[in-house]
N, C-alpha and C positions, 0 to 999 in steps of 0.2 A: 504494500500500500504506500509506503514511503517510498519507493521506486519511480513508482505511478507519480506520487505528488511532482518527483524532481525532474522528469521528464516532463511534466506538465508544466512547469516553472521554465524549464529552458525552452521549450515552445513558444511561449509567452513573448520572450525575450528576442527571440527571430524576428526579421522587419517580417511587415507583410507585402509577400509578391502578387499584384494584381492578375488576374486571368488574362492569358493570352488572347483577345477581340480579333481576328478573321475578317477580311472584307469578303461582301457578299461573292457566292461564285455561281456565276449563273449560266446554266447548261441548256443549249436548246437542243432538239432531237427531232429528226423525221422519221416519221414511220408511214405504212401503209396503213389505209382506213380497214378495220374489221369490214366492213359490209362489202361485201364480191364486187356491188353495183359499184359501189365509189371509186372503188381500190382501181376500176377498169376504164375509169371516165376522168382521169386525170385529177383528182382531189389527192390530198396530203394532210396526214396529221400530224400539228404542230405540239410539241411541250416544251414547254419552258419548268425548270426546275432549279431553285436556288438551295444551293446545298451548303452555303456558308453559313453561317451564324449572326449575322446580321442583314438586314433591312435592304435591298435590291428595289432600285427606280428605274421603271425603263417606262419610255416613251411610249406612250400607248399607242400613239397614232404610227409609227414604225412597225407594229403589229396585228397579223388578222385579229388578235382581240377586240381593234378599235371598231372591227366592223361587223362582228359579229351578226349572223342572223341577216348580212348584206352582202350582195353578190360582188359588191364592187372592193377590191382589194387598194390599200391605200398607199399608194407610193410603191419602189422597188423592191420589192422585198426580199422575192425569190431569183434567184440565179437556177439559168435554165439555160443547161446546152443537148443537143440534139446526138444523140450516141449511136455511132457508127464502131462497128470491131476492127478499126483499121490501127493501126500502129504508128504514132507519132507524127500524129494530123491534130491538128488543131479546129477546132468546128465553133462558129460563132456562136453567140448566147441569143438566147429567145427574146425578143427586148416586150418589152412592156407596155401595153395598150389604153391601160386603164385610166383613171383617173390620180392624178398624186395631189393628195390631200394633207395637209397639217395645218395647226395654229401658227400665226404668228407671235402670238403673245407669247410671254412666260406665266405660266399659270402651276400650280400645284398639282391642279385637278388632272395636268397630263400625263401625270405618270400614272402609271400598275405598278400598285408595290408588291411586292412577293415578300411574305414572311419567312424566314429560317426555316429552310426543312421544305418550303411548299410548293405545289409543282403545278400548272394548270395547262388542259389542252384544247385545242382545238382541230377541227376538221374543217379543212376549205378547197373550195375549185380553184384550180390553176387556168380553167378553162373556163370563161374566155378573155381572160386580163391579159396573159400570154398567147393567145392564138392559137392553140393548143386542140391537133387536129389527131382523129380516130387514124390507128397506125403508127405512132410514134412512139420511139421508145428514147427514153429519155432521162438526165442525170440530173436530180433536183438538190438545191444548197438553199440554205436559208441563213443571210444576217440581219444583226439590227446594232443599233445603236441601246446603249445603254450608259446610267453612269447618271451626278449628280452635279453638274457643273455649279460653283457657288458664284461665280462671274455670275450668272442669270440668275440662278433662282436661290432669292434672298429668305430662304426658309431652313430649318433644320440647324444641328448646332455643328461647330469646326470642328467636334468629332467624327460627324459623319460626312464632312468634307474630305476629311482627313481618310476616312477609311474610303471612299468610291469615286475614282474620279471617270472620266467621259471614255468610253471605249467600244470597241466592235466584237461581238460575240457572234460566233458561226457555228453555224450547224452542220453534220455529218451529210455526205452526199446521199442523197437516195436515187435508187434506181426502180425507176416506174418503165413501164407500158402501159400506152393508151389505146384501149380498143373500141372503144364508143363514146359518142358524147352523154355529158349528163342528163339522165333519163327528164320528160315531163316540164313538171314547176323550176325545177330547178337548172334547167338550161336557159341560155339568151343569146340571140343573135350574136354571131361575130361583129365586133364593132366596126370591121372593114364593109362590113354588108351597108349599101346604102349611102358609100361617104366615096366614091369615083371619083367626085367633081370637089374642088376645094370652093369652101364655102365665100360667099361673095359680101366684104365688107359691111357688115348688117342684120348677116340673113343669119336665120338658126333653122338646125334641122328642129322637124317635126317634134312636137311634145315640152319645148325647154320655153321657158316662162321667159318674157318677153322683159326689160328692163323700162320705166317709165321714163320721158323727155326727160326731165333734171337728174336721173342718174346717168343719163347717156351724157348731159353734157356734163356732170361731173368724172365720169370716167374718159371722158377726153381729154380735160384738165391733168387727171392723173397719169393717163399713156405718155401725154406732150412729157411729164415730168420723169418719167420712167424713161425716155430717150434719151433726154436730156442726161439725165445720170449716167446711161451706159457712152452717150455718146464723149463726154465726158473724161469717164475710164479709160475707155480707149485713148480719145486725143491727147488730151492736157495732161497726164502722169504720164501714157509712153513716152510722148515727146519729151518731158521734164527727167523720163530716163535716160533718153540718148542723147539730149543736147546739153551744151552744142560742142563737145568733143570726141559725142562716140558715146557707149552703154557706162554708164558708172556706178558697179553696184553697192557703192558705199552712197549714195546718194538716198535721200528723204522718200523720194518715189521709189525707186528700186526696194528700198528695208520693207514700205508699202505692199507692193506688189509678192515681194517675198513672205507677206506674212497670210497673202491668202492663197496664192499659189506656187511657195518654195522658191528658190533662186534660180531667175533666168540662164538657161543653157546658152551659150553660147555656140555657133554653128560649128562646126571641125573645120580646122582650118582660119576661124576668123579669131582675129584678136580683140577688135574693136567695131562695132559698127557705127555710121553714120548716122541711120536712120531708123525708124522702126519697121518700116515697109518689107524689113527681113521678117518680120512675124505672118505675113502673108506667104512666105514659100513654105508650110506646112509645120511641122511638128507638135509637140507640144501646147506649144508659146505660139504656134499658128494658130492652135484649135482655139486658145482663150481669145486671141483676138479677133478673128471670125465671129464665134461666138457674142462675145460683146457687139461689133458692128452689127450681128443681126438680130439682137435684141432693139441696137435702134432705131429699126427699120419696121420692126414687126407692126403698132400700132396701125398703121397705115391698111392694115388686112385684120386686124384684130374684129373679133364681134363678141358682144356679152349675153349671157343672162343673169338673171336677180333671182333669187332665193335658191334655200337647202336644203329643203323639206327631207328630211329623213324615214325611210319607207320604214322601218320597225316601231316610229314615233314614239322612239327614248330621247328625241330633239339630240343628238351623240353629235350633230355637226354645230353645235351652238360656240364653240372657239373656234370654228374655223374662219379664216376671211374668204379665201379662195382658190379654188379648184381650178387646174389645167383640165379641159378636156382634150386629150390627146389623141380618141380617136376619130375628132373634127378641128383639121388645122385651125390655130390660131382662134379657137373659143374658149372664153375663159367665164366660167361663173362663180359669181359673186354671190359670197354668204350676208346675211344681215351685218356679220360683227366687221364687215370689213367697213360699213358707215359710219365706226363708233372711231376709226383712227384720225390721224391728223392728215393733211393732204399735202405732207411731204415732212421728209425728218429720215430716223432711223426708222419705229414702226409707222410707217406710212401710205397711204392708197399709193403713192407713187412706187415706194419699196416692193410693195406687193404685188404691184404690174409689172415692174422689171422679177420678178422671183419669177411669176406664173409664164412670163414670153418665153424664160430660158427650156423650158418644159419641152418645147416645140422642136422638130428636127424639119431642115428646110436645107436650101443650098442658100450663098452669098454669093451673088453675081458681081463682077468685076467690069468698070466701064475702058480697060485699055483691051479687052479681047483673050484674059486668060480664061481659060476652063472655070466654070463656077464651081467653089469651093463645098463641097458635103459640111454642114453644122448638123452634128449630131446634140440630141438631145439631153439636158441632164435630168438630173434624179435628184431625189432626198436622202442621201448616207445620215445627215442629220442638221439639225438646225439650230440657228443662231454662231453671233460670230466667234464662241469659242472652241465651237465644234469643227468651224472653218477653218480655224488656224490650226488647229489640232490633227486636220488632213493636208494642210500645207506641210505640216511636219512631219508625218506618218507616211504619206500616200500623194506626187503630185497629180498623176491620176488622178485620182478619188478627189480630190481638188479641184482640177480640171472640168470635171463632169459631177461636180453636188452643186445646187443652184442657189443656197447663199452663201458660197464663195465669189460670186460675180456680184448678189445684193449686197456684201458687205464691204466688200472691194470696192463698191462702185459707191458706196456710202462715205467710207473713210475719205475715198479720193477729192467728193465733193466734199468733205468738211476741208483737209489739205488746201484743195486750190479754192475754197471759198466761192462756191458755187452760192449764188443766192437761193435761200430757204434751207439752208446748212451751216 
């Protein structure tokens, strides 16, 4: 007994070591659906599982979560290439049809949190966001963005700062076969069906609610401002790069432009350039610049609609401002909350129309006679600008082609050169 007490005395007297805290680890998984009918009609079941010991926030809207019970899938989510048994061929990816949707605010309400230990899943069609036709066999991936940036969102304490910061979680490849489309209710026109002819400045296909006189003129107001920004980016920072002795990447605009798109490449062979007009002979640094000039152009063909009426009427699109519709060029509809911003800033109707143009894939025609340039479309890898810099760092790709890297960029730039309403 007196053993006992002195052992229990010297215990006492040890400091005390805190539990070792884990940051969340969050697992995503594909599998096939149990039911024969899905498993053969291109559907995929998704689980997310956090198996760390703490509190996991992921973007709801980066997952079928967000649309549960809706045919319409939100943003890129799935990577989908077409599987041939050939040997060291490369096959392009399935690109993405549907609608990309998120908030532009920072809200709370965006995340899915996953508690320690808990795992949720879902079933969804790949068919028809991806075009996804009876007879293909095919290799499915799934990422998302995850993570708690405290840059944005001013909630929670610098513990959990400290434990989660902003990151890309992927999921295991699955290999499906598609033998039929989705039976009944749960199929829908390919969004190619019906859309031949590109839509004529104004017009909307069949069924999309019509926008009233004062939001048409105020979304004119906003495009003019959403040009002006990209046109902007493009001009007055390239040029403030190269001039007037050649590229200089210790320069104010260079640090800029490196921080949403990584540090300009230089061509092979070149030491210095003159001018920026080297970003038109293709690469990387061609595609962002492309890209920008055909955001500034796009207005000009642009058509809206107005409202977001959510067919499951959980009102789920109430933070959103606006939707690309991408499988009708250059229409973009407009949620209620996108009337609640300022009409130019950072969150802004204007910000919001240069995000939703970059959506669109078009060519860029040239007036001295070169070949017009393919602009491919971007995506949502994730949103707001510390996610942007964070793929400027990670991934110039992923930079390249996430679409506020070009809103943020094109933001900073007009605050830099003092663009009026910045």
């Amino acid at each position: 007994m007196k053993k006992a007490h002195h052992l229990l005395a010297l215990f006492s007297l040890l400091p005390l070591v805190p539990l070792a805290h884990s940051t969340p680890n969050l697992v995503a998984t594909l599998s096939t659906p149990t039911d024969p009918i899905q498993a053969a009609s291109g559907y995929v079941t998704l689980t997310l599982a956090n198996t760390g010991d703490s509190v996991a926030h992921v973007f709801s809207y980066s997952t079928p979560f967000f649309n549960s019970n809706d045919p319409r899938l939100a943003g890129d989510q799935f990577k989908i290439t077409p599987y041939f048994p050939t040997p060291d061929r490369q096959f392009p990816r399935v690109p993405y049809s549907g609608e990309t949707v998120g908030p532009l605010q920072s809200q709370a309400s965006s995340f899915l949190l996953l508690q320690p230990g808990q795992s949720m899943s879902v079933t969804v069609s790949l068919y028809p966001d991806y075009q996804i036709k009876a007879g293909q066999h095919l290799l499915v991936t799934f990422s998302m963005m995850t993570g708690w940036p405290p840059e944005v969102f001013d909630v929670g304490s610098p513990a959990d700062f400290a434990l989660e910061t902003l990151h890309e979680v992927k999921s295991n490849t699955l290999d499906i076969t598609v033998s039929q489309k989705p039976p009944g209710s749960l199929a829908r026109a390919d969004a190619s069906e019906g859309t031949s002819r590109t839509l004529l400045p104004g017009e909307l296909p069949p069924g999309y609610p019509r926008c009233t006189e004062d939001q048409l003129t105020a979304l004119d107001f906003a495009s003019d401002q959403a040009s002006q920004l990209a046109r902007n980016a493009y001009g007055k920072s390239y040029a403030y790069m190269f001039a007037p002795h050649g590229y200089d990447p210790a320069s104010a605009q260079s640090q800029l432009y490196k921080n949403y798109f990584g540090a300009y490449a230089l061509p092979i062979g070149s030491q210095m350039m003159k001018t920026h007009n080297d970003f038109n002979s293709g690469g990387l640094d061609g595609r962002i610049a492309m890209t920008l000039r055909a955001i500034s152009i796009r207005r000009s063909s642009a058509s809206y609609t107005c409202g977001c009426d959510d067919p499951t009427g959980q009102d789920r699109y109430k933070l959103t401002v606006a939707t690309a519709q991408q499988m009708h060029p250059y229409l973009v509809q407009i949620c209620p909350k996108f009337w609640t911003l300022q009409r130019t800033g950072k969150a802004s109707q204007a910000g919001t129309l240069l995000h939703e143009f970059s959506h669109f894939m078009d060519t860029f025609s040239f007036n001295d006679g070169r070949v017009p340039y393919p602009v491919p479309a971007t995506a949502d890898h994730g949103y707001y600008s510390p996610a942007a810099k964070r793929f400027a760092l990670q991934s110039r790709d992923k930079a390249a082609s996430n679409a506020d890297n070009y809103l943020y960029y094109a933001i900073d730039a007009a605050i830099a050169t003092q663009l009026p309403g910045y």
